[in-house]
C-alpha positions in Angstrom: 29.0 120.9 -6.7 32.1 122.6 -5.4 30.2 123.2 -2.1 29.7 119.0 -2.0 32.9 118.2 -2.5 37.0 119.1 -1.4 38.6 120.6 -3.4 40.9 117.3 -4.4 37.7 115.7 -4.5 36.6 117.7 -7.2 40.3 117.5 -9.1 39.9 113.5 -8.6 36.6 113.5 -10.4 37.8 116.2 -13.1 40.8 114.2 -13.8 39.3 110.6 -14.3 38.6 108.8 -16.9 34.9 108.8 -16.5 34.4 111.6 -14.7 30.7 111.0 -14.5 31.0 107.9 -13.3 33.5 109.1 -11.0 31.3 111.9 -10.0 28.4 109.2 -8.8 30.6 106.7 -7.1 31.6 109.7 -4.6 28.2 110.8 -4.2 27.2 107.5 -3.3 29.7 106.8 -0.9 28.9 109.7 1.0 25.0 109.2 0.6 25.2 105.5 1.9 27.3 107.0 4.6 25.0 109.4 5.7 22.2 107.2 5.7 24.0 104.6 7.6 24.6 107.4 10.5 21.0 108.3 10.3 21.3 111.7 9.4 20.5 112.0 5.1 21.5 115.1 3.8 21.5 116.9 7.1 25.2 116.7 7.3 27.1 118.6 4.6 28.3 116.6 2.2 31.6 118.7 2.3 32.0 117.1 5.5 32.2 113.8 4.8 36.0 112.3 3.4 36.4 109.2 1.9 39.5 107.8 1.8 40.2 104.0 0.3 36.3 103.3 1.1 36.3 103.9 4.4 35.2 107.2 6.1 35.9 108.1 10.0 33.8 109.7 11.8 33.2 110.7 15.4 36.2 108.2 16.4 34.5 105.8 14.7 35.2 103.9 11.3 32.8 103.2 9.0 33.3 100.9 5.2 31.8 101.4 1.9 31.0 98.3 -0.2 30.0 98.7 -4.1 27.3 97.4 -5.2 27.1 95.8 -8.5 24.2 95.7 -9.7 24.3 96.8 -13.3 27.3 98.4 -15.7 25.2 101.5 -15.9 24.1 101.8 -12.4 26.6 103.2 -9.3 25.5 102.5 -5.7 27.3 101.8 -2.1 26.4 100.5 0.9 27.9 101.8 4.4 28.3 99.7 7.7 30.7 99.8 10.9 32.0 96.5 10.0 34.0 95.7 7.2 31.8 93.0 6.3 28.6 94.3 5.5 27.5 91.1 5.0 25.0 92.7 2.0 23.9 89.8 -0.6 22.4 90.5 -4.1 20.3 88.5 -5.9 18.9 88.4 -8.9 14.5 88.2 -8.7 12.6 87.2 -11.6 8.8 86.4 -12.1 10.0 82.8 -12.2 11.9 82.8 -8.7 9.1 84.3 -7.0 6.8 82.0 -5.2 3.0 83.2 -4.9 2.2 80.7 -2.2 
């Protein structure tokens, strides 16, 4: 992955604590990113900088929200707004209505 990530992007995952974990909360960010700017993977990963969950970008900022969804489970959303205004919630077969 050294051609995904800085080189202090690479030290910062190296050095955590969970460095796994660490490793898919940056990958995440810059994924939700990317999608958010409409371009996937097309951009380099290498190109994107995160910095205190947010990431600027053509003179433009954009904010990274976590998403918890489970202990074992790392995902972000992106959005030019610091309130992404993203809700989660919980589905089960008895909150679903079959009407």
């Amino acid at each position: 992955f050294d051609n995904e990530f800085s080189t202090g992007e690479m030290e910062g995952i190296l050095s955590s604590e969970d460095t796994l974990r660490s490793f898919y909360s940056l990958w995440t960010k810059k994924e939700a990113f990317l999608k958010a700017i409409g371009t996937g993977l097309h951009v380099p990963l290498n190109k994107v900088h995160e910095m205190a969950n947010k990431i600027s970008w053509e003179n433009k900022e954009w904010f990274l929200t976590q998403l918890s969804l489970d202990e074992n489970y790392c995902a972000h959303v992106c959005a030019d707004a610091v309130e992404s205004g993203v809700k989660i919630y919980e589905v089960t077969p008895s909150t679903l209505s079959l009407n």
